[in-house]
C-alpha positions in Angstrom: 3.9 6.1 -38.0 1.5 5.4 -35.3 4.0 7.1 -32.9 4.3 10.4 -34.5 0.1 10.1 -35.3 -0.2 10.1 -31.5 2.5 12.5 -30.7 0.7 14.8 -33.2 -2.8 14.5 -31.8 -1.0 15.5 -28.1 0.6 18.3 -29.7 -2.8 19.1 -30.5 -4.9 18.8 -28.1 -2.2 20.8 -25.2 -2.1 23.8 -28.2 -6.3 23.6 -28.0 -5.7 23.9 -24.2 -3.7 26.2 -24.2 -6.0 28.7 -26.3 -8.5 28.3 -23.7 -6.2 29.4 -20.8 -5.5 32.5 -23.6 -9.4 33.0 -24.3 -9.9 33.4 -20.0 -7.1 35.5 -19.4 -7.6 37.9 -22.3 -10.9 37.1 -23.6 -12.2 39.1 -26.5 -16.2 40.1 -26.8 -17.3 37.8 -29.1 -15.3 35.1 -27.8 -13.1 34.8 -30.5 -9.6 35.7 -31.5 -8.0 38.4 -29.5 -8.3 42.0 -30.7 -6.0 43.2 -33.6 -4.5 46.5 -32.9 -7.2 48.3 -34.3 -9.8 48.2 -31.3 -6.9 49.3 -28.7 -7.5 52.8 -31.3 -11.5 52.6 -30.0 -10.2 51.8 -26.5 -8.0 55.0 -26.3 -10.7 57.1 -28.0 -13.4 56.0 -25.4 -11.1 56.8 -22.6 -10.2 60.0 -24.4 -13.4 61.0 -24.4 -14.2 60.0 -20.2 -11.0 62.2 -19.5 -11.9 65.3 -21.3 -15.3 65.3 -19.5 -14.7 63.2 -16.3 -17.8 64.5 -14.2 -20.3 63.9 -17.0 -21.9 60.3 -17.4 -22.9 58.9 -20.8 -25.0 56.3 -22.3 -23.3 54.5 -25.5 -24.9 56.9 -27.9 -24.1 60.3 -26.5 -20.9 58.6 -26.4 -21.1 57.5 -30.3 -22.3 61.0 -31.0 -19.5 62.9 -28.9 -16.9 60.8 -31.2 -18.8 60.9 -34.3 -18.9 56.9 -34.7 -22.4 55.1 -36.4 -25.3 55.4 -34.2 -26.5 51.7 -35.6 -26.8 48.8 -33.2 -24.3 46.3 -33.9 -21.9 49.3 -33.6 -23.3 50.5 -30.3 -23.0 46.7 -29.2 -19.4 46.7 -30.1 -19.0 50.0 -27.3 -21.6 48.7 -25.0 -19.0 45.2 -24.7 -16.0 47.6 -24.1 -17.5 49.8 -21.6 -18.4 47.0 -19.8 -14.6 45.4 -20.0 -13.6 49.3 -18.6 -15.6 48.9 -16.3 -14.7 45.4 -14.9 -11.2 46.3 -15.3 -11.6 49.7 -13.3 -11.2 52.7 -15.1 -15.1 53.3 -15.3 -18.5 52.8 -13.2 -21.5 52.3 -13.5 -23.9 55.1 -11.8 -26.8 54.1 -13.3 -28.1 51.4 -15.8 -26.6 52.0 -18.6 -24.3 55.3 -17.9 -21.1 55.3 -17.9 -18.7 57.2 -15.9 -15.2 57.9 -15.0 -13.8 56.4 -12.1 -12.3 58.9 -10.0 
């Protein structure tokens, strides 16, 4: 009993391990689980939007406003988090505090 007790709590502590290695390699912007398939829609409507206009820069509200999302805060926060993950990842700059552009 004590053997499986221990082999359990192993188990358990490599699986917590190994969701930390998953949390760096694809982290998520609250820190959390990873994203359902529902954000990857947001994603490819953000993008969307920088390739139909990919000379213009925008700040997270002209953006909101372009796509007709909420205006509100915790929305914009949402954007502002995935802008920033664009923008680490490549596919957008920065040419001023808080613009965003395409990368060309």
């Amino acid at each position: 009993m004590n053997g499986e007790l221990a082999e359990a709590e192993t188990c358990l502590a490599e699986l917590a391990t190994a969701r930390k290695v998953i949390a760096e390699l694809a982290p998520t912007d609250d820190g959390g689980e990873l994203d359902p398939p529902e954000p990857t829609a947001a994603y490819q409507a953000i993008m969307n939007a920088f390739n139909q206009h990919p000379d213009q820069a925008f700040r997270v509200r002209e953006l909101h406003e372009l796509l007709g999302m909420p205006t509100d805060d915790p929305v914009m926060n949402v954007t502002r988090s995935r802008l920033g993950r664009l923008t680490r990842q490549g596919f957008l700059t920065q040419p001023g505090r808080g613009r965003y552009q395409k990368r060309t």
